[in-house]
N, C-alpha and C positions, 0 to 999 in steps of 0.2 A: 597918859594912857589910862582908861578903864577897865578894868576885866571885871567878866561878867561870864562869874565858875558857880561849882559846884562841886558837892563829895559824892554824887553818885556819879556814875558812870554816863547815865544817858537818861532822858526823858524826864528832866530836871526844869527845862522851858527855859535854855543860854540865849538859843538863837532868834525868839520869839520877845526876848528881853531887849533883847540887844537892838534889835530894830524897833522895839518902842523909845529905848534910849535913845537912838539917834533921832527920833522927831520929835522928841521931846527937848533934846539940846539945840537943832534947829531951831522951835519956837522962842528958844533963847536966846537968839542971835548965832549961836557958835558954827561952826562947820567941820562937822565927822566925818570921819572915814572910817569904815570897819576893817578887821583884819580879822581871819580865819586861818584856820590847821588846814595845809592843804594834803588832801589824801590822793589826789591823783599820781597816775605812775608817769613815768618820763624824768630826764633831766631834767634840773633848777640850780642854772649857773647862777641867775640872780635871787638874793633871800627873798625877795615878794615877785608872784604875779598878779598882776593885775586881771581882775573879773571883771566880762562884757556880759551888757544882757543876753546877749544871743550865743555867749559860750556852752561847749560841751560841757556839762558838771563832771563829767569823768574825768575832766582835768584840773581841777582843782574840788571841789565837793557840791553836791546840792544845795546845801545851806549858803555856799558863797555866792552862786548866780540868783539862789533867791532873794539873800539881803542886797545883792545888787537891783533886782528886780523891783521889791517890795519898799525900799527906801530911795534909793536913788544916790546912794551916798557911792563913793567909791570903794570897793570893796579889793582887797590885796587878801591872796594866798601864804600859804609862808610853812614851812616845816620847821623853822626856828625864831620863835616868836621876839627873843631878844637881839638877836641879828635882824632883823625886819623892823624894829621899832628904829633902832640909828639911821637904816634904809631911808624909812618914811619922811625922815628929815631934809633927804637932799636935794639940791634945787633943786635938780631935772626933775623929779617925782613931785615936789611943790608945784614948779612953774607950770604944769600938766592940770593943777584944779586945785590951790593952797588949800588945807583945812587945818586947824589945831587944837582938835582932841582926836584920838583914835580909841574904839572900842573893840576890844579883842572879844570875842565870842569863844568860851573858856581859856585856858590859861593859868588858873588859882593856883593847880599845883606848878609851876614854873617857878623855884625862887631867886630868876636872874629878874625877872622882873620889878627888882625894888624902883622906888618910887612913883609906881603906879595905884592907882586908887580902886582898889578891891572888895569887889561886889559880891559877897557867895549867896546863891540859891538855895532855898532848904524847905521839900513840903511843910504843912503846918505842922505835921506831931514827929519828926526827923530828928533823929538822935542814935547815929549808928555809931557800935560797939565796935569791939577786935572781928567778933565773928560774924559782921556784916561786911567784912570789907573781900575784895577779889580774891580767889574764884570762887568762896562761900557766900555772897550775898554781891551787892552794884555797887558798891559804894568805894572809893577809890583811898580815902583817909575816915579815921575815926571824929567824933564830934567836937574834940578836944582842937581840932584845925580850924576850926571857927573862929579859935584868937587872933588869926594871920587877919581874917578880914575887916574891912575899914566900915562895912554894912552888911550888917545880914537881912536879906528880902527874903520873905516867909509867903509863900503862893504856891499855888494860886486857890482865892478863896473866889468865892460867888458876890461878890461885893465888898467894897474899902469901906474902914471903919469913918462913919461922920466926922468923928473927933481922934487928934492923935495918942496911941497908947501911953498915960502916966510913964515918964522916967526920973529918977532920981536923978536931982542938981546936977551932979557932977558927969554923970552920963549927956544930958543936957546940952552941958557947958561944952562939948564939943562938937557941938551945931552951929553954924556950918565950921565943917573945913575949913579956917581960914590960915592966914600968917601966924597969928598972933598964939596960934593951938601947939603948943612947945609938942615936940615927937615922943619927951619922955611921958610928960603927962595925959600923952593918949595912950599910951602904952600901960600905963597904972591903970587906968580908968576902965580899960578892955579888960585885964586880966582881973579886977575886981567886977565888973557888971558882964564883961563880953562885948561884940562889938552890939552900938545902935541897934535898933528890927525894928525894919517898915516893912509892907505886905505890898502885893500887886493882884492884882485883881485879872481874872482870863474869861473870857465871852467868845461863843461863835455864831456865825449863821448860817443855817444850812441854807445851799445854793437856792437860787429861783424855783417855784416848780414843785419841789420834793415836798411831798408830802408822809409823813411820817406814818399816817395806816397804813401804806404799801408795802409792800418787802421790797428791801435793801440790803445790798454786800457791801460790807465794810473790807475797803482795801488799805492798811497801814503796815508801818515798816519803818518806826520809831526807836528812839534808845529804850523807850517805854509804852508801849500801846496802850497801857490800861487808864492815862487819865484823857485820852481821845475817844474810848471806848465808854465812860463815864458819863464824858459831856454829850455824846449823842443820844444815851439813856435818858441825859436831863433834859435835854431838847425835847425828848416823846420818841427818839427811833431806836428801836433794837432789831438789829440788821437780824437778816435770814439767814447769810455768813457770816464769817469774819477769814479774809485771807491774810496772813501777817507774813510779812517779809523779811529781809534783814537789811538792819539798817546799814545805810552806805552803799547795798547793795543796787545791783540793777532788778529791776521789777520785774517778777514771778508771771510775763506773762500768759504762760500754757496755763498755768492754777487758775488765773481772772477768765480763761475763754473756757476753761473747766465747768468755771461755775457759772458765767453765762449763760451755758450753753443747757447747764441744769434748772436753774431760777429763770425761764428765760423771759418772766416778767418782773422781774427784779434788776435797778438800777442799780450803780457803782458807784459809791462815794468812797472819800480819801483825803488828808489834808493835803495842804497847797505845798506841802513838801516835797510828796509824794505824786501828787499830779505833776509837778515840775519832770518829775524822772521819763514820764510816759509820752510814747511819740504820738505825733499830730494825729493818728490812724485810728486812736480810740481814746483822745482827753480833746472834751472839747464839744462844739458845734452838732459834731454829728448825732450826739445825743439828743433825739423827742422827747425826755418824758418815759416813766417807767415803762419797760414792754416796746418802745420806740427805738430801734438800735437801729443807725443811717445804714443807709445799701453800701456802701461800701467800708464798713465795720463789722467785726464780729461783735464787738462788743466797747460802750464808751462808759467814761468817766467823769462825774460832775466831783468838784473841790470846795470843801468846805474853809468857811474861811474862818479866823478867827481874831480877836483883837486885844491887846495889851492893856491896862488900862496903874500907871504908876503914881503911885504915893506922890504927891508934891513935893516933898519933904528931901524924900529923893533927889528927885533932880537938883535942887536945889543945893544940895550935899553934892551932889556930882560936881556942881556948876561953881561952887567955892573952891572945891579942890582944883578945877582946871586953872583957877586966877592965884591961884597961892602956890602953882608948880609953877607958873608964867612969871612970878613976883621970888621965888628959888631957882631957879636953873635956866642959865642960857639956852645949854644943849647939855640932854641927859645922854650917857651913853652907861647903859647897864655891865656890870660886870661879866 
């Protein structure tokens, strides 16, 4: 297993990782499956459900019909992420579509999860205290929890460095993940340097069409709206709105036909998280063009897209550790 956490709460870029992870292992040769926190209500006799493209996200989460969507991997729900990882191993769920690596889309603080290979998130200048953490500031542990990880990825910057960042030998010497990397002497080696830090890199494109002089309503509803609100400033757009949501939540739509109805030459944009949430009735086709809202819409939705862009180094560190758990453990069964 991979996990791919973070110490803040939200808007960290897990799930945006996570699916670049998995096509990045794919070019590997490997075959992932992701696994998500399922926040939907209802029963769950079994620890994982399984995510269809065409499911409601209210029953298990957004994020998991879009990494279903967006990757094509198989994607499994789960309220208990180390009862779900034993799950993942048995036939019936094999013989259905084998894969062998699973990438959990957070999870860090979980510590049944040992012997999985732990990826934490951290923007560039990130170093939260006692009095950043819940409910005085987002961050869920102090920075001092950075030693649990096996790689720290530092993003997202506006471009990867040409060359990789100097580390001292022995820092080094634990490239890649292999057999041969004794468990104590990575554990030396983290508490004296910390773990690894490679960087990833985040780019988007604003939909066909949009032109950036016009006036535009930004509709988001993130763990963190402000680095989507960022990149569309670096694109060249500063929305006329800005409607913010809550995350998880279902979409605020009387506020969007609010401000339609106010801007009523101003378009709607929103990342592909959030167009997921929105029904066929206003995301989508029926959109002209700013001032162009279809006849049978009050108001549509164009989705910006965005894309992952990871360290080599990385994957590559991912991809030792999956062949050195394959070359330790039959079958892992977590604590």
């Amino acid at each position: 297993m991979v996990v791919v956490g973070a110490l803040r709460a939200g808007g960290s870029g897990k799930t945006s990782v996570t699916a670049a992870m998995a096509a990045a292992l794919r070019e590997r040769g490997c075959r992932p499956a992701i696994l998500v926190y399922r926040l939907g209500r209802g029963p769950a006799p079994d620890p994982v459900l399984e995510v269809g493209e065409e499911d409601d996200w209210r029953e298990s989460s957004e994020e998991a019909v879009l990494l279903r969507r967006a990757t094509g991997c198989r994607v499994f729900a789960t309220r208990d992420r180390a009862s779900a990882w034993r799950r993942l191993q048995g036939e019936d769920i094999q013989s259905a579509g084998a894969f062998d690596v699973v990438i959990s889309d957070d999870g860090f603080q979980d510590p049944r999860l040992e012997g999985a290979f732990h990826i934490l998130l951290a923007a560039p200048q990130e170093r939260p205290g006692l009095f950043d953490l819940l409910p005085a500031g987002p961050f869920r542990e102090t920075w001092s929890a950075r030693l649990r990880a096996d790689l720290l990825l530092r993003g997202p910057f506006p471009s990867l460095p040409t060359a990789p960042s100097p580390r001292p030998p022995e820092v080094t010497s634990m490239l890649p993940y292999g057999p041969a990397a004794a468990p104590e002497a990575v554990e030396g080696v983290k508490r004296a340097y910390g773990p690894p830090e490679h960087r990833f890199e985040r780019s988007i494109a604003l939909p066909a069409g949009v032109d950036p002089g016009l006036a535009w309503i930004a509709y988001c509803a993130l763990g963190d709206n402000l680095p989507f609100l960022l990149d569309l400033e670096r694109a060249g757009l500063r929305p006329a709105a800005v409607v913010e949501g809550r995350d998880h939540g279902t979409p605020p739509l009387r506020l969007l036909r609010e401000c339609a109805a106010r801007w009523r030459a101003a378009g709607i944009i929103c990342t592909r998280k959030d167009y997921l949430k929105l029904g066929p009735e206003v995301a989508g086709p029926a959109f002209q063009g700013p001032g162009g809202l279809g006849p049978d819409s009050v108001f549509a939705v164009l989705a910006v897209e965005q894309s992952i862009t990871l360290d080599p180094e990385t994957v590559a560190a991912v991809d030792a550790y999956r062949l050195a758990f394959r070359n330790r453990y039959l079958v892992h069964y977590p604590a």
